[in-house]
C-alpha positions as CSV (number, residue, x, y, z in Angstrom):
1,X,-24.1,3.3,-11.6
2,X,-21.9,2.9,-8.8
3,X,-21.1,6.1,-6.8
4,X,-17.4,7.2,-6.8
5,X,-16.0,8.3,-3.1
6,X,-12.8,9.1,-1.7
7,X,-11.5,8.1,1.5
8,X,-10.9,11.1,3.9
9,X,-9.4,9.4,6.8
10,X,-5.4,8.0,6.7
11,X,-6.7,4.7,6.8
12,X,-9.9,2.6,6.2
13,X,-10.4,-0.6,6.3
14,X,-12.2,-3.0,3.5
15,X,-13.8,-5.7,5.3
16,X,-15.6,-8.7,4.2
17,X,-19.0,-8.2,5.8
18,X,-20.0,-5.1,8.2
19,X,-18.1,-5.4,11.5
20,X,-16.5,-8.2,9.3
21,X,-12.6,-9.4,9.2
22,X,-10.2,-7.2,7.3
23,X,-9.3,-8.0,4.0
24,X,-7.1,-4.9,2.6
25,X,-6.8,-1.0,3.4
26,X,-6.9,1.9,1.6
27,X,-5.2,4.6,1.9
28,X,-6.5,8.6,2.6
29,X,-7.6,10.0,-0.8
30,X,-8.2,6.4,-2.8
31,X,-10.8,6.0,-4.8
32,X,-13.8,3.6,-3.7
33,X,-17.1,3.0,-5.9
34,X,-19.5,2.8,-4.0
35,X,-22.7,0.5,-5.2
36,X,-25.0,0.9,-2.4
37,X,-25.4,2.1,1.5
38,X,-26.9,0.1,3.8
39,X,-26.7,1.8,7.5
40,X,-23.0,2.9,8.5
41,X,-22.0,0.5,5.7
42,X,-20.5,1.5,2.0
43,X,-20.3,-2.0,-0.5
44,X,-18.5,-1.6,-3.4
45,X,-14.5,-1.8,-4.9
46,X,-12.0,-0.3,-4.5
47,X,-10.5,1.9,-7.4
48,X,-7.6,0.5,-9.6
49,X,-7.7,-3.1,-9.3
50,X,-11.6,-3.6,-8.4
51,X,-11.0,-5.1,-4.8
52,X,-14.4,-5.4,-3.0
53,X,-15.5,-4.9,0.3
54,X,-17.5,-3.5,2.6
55,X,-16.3,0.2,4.1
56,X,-17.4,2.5,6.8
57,X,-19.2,5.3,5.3
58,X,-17.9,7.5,7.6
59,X,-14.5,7.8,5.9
60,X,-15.3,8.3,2.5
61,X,-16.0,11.9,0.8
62,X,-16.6,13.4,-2.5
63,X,-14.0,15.1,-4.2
64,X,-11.5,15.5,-7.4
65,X,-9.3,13.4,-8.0
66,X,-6.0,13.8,-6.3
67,X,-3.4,15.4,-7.9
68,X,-0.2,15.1,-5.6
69,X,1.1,12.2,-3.0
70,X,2.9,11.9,0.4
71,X,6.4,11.9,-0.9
72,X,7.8,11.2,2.9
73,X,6.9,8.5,5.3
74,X,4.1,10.9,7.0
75,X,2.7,14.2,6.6
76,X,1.2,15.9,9.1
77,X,-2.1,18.3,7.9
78,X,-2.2,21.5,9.9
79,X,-5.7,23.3,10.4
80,X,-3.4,26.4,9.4
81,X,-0.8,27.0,7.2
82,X,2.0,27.3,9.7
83,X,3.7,24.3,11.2
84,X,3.1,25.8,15.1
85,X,-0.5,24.7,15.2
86,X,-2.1,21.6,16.2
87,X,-2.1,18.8,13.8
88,X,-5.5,17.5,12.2
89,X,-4.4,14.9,11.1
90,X,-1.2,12.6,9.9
91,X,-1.5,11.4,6.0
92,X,0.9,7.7,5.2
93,X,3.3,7.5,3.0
94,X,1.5,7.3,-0.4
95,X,-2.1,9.0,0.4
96,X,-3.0,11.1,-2.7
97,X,-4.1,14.9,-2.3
98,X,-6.4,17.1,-4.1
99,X,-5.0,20.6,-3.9
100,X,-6.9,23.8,-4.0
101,X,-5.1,26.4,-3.6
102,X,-1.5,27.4,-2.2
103,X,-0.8,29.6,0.8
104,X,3.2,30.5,1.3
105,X,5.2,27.0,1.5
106,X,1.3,25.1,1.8
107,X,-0.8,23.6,-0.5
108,X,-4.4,23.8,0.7
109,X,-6.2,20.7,0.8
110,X,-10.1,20.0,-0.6
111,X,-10.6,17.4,2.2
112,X,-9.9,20.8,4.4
113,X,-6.4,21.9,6.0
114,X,-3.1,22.2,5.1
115,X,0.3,20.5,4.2
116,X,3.8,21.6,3.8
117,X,5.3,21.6,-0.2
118,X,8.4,19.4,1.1
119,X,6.5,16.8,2.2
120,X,4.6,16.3,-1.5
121,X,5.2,15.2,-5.2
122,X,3.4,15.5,-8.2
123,X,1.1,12.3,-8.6
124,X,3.4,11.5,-11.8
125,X,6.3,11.1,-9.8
126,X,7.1,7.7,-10.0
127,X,10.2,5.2,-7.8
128,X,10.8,2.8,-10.8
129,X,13.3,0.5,-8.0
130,X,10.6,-1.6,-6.0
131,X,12.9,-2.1,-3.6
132,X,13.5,0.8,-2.7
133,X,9.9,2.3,-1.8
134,X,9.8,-1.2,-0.1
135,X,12.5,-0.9,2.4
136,X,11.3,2.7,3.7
137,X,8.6,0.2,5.7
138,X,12.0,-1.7,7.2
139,X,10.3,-1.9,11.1
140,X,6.7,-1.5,10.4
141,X,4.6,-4.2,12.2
142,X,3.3,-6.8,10.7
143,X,-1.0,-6.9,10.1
144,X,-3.1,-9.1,8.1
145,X,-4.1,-7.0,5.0
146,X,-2.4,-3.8,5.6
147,X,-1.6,-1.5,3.3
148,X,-0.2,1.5,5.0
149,X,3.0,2.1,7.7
150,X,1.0,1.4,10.7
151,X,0.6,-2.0,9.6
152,X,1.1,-4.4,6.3
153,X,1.4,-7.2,5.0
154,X,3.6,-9.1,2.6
155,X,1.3,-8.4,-0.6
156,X,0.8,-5.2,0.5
157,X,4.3,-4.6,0.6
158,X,4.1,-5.2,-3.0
159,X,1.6,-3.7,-3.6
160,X,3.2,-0.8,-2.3
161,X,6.3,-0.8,-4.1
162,X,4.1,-1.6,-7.2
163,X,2.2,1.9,-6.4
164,X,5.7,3.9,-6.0
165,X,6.5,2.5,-9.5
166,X,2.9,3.4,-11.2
167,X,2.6,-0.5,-12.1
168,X,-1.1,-1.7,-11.5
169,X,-1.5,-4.9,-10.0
170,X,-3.7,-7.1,-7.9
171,X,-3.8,-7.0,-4.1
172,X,-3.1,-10.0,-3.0
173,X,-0.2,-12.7,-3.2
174,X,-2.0,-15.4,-5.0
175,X,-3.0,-13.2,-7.8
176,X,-0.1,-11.5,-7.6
177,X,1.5,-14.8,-8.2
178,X,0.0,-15.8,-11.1
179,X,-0.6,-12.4,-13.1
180,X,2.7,-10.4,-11.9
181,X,5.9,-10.7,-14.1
182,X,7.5,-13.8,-16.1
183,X,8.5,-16.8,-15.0
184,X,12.6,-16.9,-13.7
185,X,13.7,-20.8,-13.3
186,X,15.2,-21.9,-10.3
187,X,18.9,-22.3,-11.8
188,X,19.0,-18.3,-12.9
189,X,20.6,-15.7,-11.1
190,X,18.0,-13.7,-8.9
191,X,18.5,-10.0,-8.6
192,X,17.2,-7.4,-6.7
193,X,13.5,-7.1,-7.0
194,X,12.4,-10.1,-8.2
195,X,9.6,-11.3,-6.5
196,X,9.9,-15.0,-5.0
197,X,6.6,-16.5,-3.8
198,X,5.5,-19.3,-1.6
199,X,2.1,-20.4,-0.6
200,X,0.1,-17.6,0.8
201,X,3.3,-15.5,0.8
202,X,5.5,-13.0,-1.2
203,X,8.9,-11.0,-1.1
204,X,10.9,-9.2,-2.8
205,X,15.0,-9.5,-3.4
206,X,17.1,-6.5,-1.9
207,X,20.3,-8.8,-3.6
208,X,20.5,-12.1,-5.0
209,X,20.7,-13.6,-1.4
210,X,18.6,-11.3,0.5
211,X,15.0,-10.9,1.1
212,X,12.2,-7.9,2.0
213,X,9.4,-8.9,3.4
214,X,6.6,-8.8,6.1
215,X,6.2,-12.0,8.1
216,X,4.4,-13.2,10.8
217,X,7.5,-14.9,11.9
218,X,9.4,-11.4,12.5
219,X,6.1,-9.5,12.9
220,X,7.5,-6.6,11.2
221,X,8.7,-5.6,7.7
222,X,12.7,-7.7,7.4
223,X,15.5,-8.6,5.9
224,X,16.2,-12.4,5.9
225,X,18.8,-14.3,3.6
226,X,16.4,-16.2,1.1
227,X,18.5,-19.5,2.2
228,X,17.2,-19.0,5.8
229,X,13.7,-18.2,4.6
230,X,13.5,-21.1,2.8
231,X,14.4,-23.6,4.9
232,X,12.4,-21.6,8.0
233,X,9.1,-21.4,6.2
234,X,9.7,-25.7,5.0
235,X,10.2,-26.5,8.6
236,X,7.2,-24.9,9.4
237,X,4.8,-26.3,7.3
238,X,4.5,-23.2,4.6
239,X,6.2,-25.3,1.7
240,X,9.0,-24.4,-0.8
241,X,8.7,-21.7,-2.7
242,X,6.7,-22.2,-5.9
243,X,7.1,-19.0,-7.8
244,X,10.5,-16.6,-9.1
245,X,9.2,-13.6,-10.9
246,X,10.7,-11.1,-12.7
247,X,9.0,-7.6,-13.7
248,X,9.7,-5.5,-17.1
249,X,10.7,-2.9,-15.2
């Protein structure tokens, strides 16, 4: 039976092999089941949607399961609970918590340390727009497989937003393609987070003429009007677009 670990560093990295390409991230306090150590070297999935890998062993831990989120786009987890000493560590946007205990305006954390109240929501708390947990990574770099706000990607961009909205869904934009929303023909009316997909590629709709998304073209997290998207990604060889979704939500 595989062995449930959490990850205890901001990031980690889910590679392909050991020392291997990445492939996705997850974030601190994610869940990874672990099916067997070899060396430095966890192989398993990843909690939720059952994306494997291979993950340094270093950054998982064993804990509950979290029970609050980074509500802001950072928190910062002090070795005391007083905002005066030096930071441990700095928790994305998104990384789940397991609380312990409370101290003034702190919650103590079971990974060890502390972080301020205003900076946390319940884990229930859910962003129901897409769009707008999306756009709070407006600027952040572009990276192959990133799920976090040092560095993502255009299906972890959804897969962001997907997260701020409680909706499960697979990691990357080919599945996401095919298993995400229902169909919207190309003579509708878009509207603001509908998901328009194109080989290898995936953004959302800020309006019915504008698009989010990480590129490599920008190399960052942009806003581009879907009319220029489309006719930059044809002229370079990525094809026209071969998907409109739209979500229940």
């Amino acid at each position: 039976m595989a062995d449930l670990r959490r990850v205890c560093q901001p990031v980690t990295n889910i590679l392909d092999v050991p020392h291997g390409l990445l492939q996705r991230q997850m974030l601190f306090g994610d869940g990874f089941h672990v099916d067997r150590v070899d060396g430095d070297w966890a192989f398993g999935a990843r909690m939720g949607d059952g994306y494997a890998g291979v993950v340094s062993i270093a950054d998982l831990a064993g804990w509950a399961d979290p029970t609050v989120v980074v509500r802001d786009l950072g928190a910062h987890v002090y070795p005391l609970p007083d905002i005066k000493t030096v930071p441990m560590m700095h928790l994305p946007f998104q990384a789940g918590l397991t609380v312990v205990g409370e101290q003034g305006d702190f919650v103590e954390l079971a990974a060890g340390g502390f972080v301020h109240q205003m900076q946390i929501a319940p884990i229930s708390e859910v962003e129901p727009d897409l769009v707008r947990t999306a756009e709070r990574y407006l600027g952040v770099p572009y990276l192959w497989g990133g799920n976090a706000q040092y560095g993502i990607d255009c299906s972890g961009l959804v897969s962001a937003a997907l997260r701020g909205a409680g909706i499960s869904g697979p990691a990357d934009s080919g599945p996401q393609e095919t298993e995400l929303g229902r169909l919207i023909s190309a003579g509708d009316t878009l509207m603001r987070g509908d998901l328009i997909f194109w080989r290898g590629h995936v953004g959302l709709m800020y309006s019915d003429e504008l698009l989010l998304h990480a590129n490599g073209h920008h190399m960052r997290v942009a806003f581009e009007p879907l009319a220029h998207a489309e006719e930059r990604i044809l002229a370079s060889g990525g094809g026209a677009i071969t998907t409109r979704k739209r979500l229940p939500i």
